[in-house]
N, CA, C and O atoms as CSV, one atom per row, in Angstrom:
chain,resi,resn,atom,element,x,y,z
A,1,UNK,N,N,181.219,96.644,-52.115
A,1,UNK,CA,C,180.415,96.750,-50.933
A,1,UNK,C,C,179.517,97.971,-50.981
A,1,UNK,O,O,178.944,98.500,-50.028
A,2,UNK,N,N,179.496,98.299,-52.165
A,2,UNK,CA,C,178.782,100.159,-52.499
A,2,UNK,C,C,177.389,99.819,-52.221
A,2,UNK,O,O,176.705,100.454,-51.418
A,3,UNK,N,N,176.828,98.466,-53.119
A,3,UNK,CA,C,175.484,98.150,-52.950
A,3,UNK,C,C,174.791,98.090,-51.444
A,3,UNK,O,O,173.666,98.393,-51.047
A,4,UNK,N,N,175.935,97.578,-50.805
A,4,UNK,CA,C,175.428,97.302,-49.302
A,4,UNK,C,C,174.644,98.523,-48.374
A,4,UNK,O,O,173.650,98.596,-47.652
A,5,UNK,N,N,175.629,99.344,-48.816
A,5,UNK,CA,C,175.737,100.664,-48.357
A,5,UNK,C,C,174.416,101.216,-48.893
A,5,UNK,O,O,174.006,101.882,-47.942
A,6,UNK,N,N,173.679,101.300,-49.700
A,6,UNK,CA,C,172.224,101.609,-50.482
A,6,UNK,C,C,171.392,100.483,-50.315
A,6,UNK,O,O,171.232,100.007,-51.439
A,7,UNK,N,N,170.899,99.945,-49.635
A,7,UNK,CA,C,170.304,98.297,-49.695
A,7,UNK,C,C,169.161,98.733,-48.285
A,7,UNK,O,O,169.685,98.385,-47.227
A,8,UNK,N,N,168.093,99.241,-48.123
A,8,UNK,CA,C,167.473,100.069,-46.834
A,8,UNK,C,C,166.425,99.415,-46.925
A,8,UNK,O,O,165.585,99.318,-47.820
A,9,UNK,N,N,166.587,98.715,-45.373
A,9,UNK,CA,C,165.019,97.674,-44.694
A,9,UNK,C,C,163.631,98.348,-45.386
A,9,UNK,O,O,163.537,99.564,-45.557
A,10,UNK,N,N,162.847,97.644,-45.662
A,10,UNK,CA,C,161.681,98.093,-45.846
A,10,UNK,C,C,161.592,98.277,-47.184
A,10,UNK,O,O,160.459,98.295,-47.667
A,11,UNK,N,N,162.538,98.418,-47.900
A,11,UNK,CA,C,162.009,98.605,-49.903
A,11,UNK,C,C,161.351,97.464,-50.282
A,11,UNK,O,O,161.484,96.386,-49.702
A,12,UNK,N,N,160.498,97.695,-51.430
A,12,UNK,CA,C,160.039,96.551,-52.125
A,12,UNK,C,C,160.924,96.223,-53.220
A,12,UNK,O,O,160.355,95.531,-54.064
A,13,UNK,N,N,161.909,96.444,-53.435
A,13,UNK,CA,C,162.954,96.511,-54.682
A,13,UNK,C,C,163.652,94.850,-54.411
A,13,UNK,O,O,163.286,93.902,-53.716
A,14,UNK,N,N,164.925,95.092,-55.425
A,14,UNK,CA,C,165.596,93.551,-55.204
A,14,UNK,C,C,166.314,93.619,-54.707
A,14,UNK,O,O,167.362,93.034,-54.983
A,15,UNK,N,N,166.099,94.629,-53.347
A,15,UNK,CA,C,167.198,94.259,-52.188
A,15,UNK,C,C,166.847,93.501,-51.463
A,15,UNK,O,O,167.748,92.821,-50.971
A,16,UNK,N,N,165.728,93.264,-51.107
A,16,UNK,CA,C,164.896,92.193,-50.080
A,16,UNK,C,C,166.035,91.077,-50.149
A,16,UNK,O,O,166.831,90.916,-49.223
A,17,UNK,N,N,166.049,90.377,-51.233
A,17,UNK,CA,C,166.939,89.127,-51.560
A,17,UNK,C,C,168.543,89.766,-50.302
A,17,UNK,O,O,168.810,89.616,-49.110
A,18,UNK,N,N,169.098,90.362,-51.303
A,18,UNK,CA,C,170.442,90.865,-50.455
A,18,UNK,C,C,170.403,91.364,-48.596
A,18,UNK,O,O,171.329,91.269,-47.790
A,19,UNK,N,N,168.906,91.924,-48.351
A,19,UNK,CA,C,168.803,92.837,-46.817
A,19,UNK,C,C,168.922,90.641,-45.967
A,19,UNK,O,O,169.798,90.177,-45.237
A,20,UNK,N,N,167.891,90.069,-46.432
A,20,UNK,CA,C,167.917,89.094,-45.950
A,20,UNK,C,C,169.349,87.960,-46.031
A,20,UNK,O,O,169.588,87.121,-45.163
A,21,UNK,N,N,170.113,88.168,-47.177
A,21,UNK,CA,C,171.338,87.736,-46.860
A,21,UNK,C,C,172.026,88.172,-45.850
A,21,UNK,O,O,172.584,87.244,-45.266
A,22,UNK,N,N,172.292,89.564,-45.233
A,22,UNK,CA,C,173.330,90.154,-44.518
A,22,UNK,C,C,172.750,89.588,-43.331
A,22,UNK,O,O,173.611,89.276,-42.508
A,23,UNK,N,N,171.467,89.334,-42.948
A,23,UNK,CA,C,170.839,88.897,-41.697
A,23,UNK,C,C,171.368,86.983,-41.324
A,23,UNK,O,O,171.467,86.356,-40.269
A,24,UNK,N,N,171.567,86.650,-42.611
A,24,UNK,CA,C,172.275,85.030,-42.515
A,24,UNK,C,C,173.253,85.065,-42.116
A,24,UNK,O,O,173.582,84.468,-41.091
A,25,UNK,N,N,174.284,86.034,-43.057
A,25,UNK,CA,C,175.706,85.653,-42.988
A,25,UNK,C,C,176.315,86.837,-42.793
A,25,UNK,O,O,175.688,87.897,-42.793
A,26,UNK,N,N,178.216,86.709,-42.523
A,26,UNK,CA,C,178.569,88.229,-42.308
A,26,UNK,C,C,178.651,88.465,-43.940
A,26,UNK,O,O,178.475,87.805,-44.964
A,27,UNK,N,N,179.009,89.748,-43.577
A,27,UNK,CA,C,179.195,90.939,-44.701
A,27,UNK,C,C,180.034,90.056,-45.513
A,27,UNK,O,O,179.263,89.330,-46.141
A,28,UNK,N,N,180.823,89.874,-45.698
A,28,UNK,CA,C,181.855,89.654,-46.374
A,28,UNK,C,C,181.370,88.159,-47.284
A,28,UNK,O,O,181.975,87.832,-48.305
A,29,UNK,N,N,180.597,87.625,-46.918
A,29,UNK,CA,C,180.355,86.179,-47.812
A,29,UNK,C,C,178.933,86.449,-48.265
A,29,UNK,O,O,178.333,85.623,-48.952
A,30,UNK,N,N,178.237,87.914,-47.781
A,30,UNK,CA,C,177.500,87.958,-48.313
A,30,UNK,C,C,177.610,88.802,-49.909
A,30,UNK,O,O,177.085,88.537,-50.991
A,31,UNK,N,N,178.526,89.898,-49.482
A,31,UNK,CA,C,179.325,90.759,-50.498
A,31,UNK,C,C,179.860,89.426,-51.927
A,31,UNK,O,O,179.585,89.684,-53.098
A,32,UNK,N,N,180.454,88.372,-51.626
A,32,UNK,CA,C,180.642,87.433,-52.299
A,32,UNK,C,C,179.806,86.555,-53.086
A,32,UNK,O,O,180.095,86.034,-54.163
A,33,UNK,N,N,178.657,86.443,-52.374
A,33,UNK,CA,C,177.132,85.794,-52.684
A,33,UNK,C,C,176.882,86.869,-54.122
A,33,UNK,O,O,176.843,86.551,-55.311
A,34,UNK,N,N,176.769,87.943,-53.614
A,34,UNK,CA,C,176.231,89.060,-54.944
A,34,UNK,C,C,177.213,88.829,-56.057
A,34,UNK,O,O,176.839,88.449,-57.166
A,35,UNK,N,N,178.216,89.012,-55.818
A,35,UNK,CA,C,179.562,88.925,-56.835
A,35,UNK,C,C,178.948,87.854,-57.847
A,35,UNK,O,O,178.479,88.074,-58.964
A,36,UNK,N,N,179.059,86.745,-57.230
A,36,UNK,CA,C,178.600,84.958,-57.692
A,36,UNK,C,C,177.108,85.445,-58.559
A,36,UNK,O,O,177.118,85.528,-59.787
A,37,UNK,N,N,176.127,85.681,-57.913
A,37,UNK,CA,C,175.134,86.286,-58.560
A,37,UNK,C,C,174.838,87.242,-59.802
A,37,UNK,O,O,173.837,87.270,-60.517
A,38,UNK,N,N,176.364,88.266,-59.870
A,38,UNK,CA,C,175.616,89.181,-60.572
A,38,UNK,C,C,176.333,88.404,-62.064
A,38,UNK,O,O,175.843,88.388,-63.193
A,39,UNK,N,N,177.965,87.650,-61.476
A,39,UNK,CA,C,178.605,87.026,-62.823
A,39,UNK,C,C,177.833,86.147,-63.082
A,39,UNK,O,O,177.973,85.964,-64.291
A,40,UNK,N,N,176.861,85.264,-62.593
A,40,UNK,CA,C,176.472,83.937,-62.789
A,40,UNK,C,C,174.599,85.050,-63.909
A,40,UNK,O,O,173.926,84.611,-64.841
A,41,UNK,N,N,174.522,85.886,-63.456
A,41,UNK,CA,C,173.323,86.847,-64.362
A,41,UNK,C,C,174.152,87.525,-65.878
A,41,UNK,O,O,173.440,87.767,-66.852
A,42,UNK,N,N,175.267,87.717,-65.930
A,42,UNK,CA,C,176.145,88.628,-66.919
A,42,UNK,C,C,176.764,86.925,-67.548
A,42,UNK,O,O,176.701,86.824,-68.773
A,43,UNK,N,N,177.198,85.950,-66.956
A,43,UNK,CA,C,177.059,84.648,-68.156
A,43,UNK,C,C,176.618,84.396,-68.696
A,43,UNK,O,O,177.180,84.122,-69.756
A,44,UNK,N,N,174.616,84.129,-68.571
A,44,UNK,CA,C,173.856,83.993,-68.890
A,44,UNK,C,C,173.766,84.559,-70.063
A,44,UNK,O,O,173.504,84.001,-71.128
A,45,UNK,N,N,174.029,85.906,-69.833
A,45,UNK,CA,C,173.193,86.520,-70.856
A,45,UNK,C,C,174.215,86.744,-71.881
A,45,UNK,O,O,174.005,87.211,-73.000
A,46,UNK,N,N,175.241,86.403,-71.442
A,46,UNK,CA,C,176.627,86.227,-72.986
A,46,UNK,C,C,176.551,85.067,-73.593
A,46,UNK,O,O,176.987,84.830,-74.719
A,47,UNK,N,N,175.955,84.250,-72.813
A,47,UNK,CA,C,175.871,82.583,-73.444
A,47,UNK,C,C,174.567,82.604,-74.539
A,47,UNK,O,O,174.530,81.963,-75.590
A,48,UNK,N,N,173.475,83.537,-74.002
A,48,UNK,CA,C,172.317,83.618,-74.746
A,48,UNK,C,C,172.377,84.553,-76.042
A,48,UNK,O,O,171.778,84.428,-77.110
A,49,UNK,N,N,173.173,85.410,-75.671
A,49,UNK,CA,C,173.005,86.493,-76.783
A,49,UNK,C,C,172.457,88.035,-76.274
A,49,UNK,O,O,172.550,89.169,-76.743
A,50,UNK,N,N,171.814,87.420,-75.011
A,50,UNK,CA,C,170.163,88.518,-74.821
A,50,UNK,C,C,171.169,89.943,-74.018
A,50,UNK,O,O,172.338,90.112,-73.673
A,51,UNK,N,N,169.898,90.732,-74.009
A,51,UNK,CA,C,169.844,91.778,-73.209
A,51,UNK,C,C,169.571,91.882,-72.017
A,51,UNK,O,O,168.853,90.924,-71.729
A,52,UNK,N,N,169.783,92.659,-70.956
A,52,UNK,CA,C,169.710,92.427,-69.502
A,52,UNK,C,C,167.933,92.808,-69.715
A,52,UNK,O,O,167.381,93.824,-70.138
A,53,UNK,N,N,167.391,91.517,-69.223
A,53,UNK,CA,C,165.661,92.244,-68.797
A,53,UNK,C,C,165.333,92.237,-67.133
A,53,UNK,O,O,165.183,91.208,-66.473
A,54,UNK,N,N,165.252,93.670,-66.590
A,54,UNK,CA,C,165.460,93.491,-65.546
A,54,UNK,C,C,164.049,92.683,-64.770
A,54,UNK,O,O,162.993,93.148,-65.200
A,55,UNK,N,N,163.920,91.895,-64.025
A,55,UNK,CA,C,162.822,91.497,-63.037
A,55,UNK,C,C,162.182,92.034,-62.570
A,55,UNK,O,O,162.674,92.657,-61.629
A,56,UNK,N,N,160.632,92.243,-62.809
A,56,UNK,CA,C,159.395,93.029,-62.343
A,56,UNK,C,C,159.510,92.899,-61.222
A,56,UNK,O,O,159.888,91.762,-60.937
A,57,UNK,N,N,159.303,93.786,-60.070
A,57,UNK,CA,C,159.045,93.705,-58.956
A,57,UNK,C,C,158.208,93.087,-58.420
A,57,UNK,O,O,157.470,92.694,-59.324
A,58,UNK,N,N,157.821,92.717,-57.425
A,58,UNK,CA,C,156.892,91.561,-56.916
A,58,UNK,C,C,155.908,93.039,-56.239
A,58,UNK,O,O,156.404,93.943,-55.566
A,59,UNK,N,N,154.652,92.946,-56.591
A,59,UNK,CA,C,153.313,93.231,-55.517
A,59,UNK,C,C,153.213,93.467,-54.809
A,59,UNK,O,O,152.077,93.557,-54.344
């Protein structure tokens, strides 16, 4: 829940995704959502071989 705790309205970063989850759902299934997310990003990239490339920020 550390991320949550650093996650502040208004960034252009890739919290947007996460600030707008906590506004759907409570904490706790959203905390779970990320979990699902970050293993379902760290599979990927064991299945591929690759290196983490992180996502350009959006504009």
């Amino acid at each position: 829940m550390g991320v949550f705790r650093y996650a502040k309205p208004g960034s252009k970063s890739a919290n947007t995704w996460l600030l707008q989850l906590q506004e759907r759902r409570p904490r706790k299934i959203a905390v779970i959502a990320l979990a699902n997310k970050i293993a379902r990003i760290i599979w990927a990239m064991m299945a591929r071989g690759e290196a983490y490339r992180r996502q350009p920020a959006a504009a």
